[in-house]
C-alpha positions, 0 to 999 in steps of 0.5 A: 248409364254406367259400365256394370249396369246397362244392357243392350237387346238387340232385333234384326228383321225383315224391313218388310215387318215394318212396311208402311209403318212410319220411324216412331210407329216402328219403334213402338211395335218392335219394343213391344217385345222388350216390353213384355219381356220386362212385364214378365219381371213385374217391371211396368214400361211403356214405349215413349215416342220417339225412341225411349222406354220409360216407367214409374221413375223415369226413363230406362231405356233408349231405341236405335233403329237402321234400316239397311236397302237390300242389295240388288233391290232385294229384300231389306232388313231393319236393325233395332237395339236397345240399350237399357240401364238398370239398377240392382236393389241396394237392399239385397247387395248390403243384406248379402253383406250382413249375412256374410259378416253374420256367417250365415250361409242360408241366407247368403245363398238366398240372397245371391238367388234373389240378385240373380232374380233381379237380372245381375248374375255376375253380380250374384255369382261374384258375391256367391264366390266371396268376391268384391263387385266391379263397380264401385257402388256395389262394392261400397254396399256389400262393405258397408254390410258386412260393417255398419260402423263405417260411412254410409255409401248412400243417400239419405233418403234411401237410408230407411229402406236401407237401414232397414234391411241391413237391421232386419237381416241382423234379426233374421240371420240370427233366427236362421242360424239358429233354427236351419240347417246351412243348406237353403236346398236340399242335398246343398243344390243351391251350390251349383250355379245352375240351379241359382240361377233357375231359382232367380228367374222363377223369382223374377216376377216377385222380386219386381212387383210392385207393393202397396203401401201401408199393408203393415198400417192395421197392424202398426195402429191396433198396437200403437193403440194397445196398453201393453197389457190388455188382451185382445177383445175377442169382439175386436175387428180384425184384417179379413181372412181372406182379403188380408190373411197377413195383416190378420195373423201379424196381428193376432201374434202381436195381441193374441198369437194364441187365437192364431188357427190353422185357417189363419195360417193356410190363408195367407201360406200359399206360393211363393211364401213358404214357412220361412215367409211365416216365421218373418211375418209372425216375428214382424208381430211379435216384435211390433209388440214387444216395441209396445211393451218397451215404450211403455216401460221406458215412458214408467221410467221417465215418470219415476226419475 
């Protein structure tokens, strides 16, 4: 646990709200509300005896608990805190950076919306005042955001999820300044800190979910497999409407985007996506093609050198 990154949640009750309970059954009934107020951001915890709250990678959180005699006999009261340690997503602090360095302020926006989302509002109010974080992790990312040439401020087995983002956002930013307006909100709304700051929570539970891995697969397979040339059979198996609306059209715009129907588009563009989300998932399509189409070129040349 670091200054910048821990936050302490703190209970105090009647001690007879734990009457006849033992230490470790007291502790897990009073970081039931911790636990469901993490539920609530899309986190997965569980109470871990004696005192810890821990998840999918490790623990997060360490419990206190003094039961204080009331004086005179009289009623007594149980003080219970809870120190949680948290770590803001790399990826929103250096896709800030890129957006910043890009010059575009809808997605700088977004992105401080999205920090707010994952529980950091100084943070996100600091970047959204063109500021430099506090702690000296976040500050080394948004830097190296805003220039990919200098040493990367991360270890390598977080680079591809890093790399990544910053290389996506260098795609997106681009896209949005040239199709949107600056303003993310209507009337600029997304200006006041207010409004930033409501948006995040309502994003909280997105932001934290839990993906499944290999939902881009019958995407990334049908075109690994694809000449570059041939057209879709319009008997091919495709990712069912219903079930995978996403892979569907993804793929469909990396082999046949003019099969594309409004159905296919309905299916998959309901809360929280909005037609943002569309054009990141129809460009995701179009670019799985267009690498396809590159290797096969680049391989011709190869051929004839």
């Amino acid at each position: 646990m670091e200054p910048g990154n821990t936050i302490t949640h703190s209970l105090s009750v009647p001690d007879s709200l734990v009457s006849g309970l033992s230490f470790a059954d007291s502790y897990a009934y009073l970081d039931d509300w911790v636990l469901e107020a993490l539920g609530d951001m899309g986190i997965k915890a569980w109470y871990q005896p004696l005192n810890d709250i821990a998840t999918d990678v490790g623990k997060i959180a360490g419990a206190a608990q003094k039961r204080v005699v009331g004086r005179d006999g009289g009623p007594g009261a149980v003080l219970h805190h809870v120190t949680m340690s948290y770590d803001i997503d790399a990826d929103e602090v250096v896709a800030a950076g890129v957006s910043l360095a890009n010059r575009c302020p809808f997605c700088v926006d977004a992105h401080t919306v999205l920090l707010h989302a994952t529980g950091d509002h100084r943070l996100a109010e600091t970047i959204a005042r063109g500021g430099q974080p506090e702690d000296p992790a976040r500050r080394q990312l948004l830097y190296w955001g805003k220039d990919m040439s200098t040493a990367q401020p991360f270890p390598s087995a977080d680079a591809p999820e890093i790399i990544g983002t910053a290389l996506s956002f260098h795609f997106i930013n681009r896209i949005v300044s040239a199709l949107l307006t600056e303003s993310m909100l209507p009337c600029g709304l997304q200006k006041l800190r207010a409004v930033r700051s409501a948006a995040g929570r309502r994003l909280a539970r997105t932001v934290r979910q839990e993906l499944t891995t290999g939902l881009s697969l019958p995407v990334r397979e049908s075109v690994a497999a694809w000449d570059g040339v041939t057209p879709l059979p319009l008997h091919a198996v495709l990712p069912d409407r219903a079930e995978r609306p996403g892979a569907r059209l993804a793929l469909l715009a990396a082999r046949a985007p003019y099969r594309i129907t409004d159905e296919d588009v309905a299916a998959w563009l309901v809360p929280p996506f909005t037609d943002h989300c569309l054009a990141h998932l129809i460009a995701y399509g179009a670019g799985c093609a267009v690498g396809r189409v590159e290797a096969t070129l680049t391989t011709q040349t190869k051929e004839l050198a």
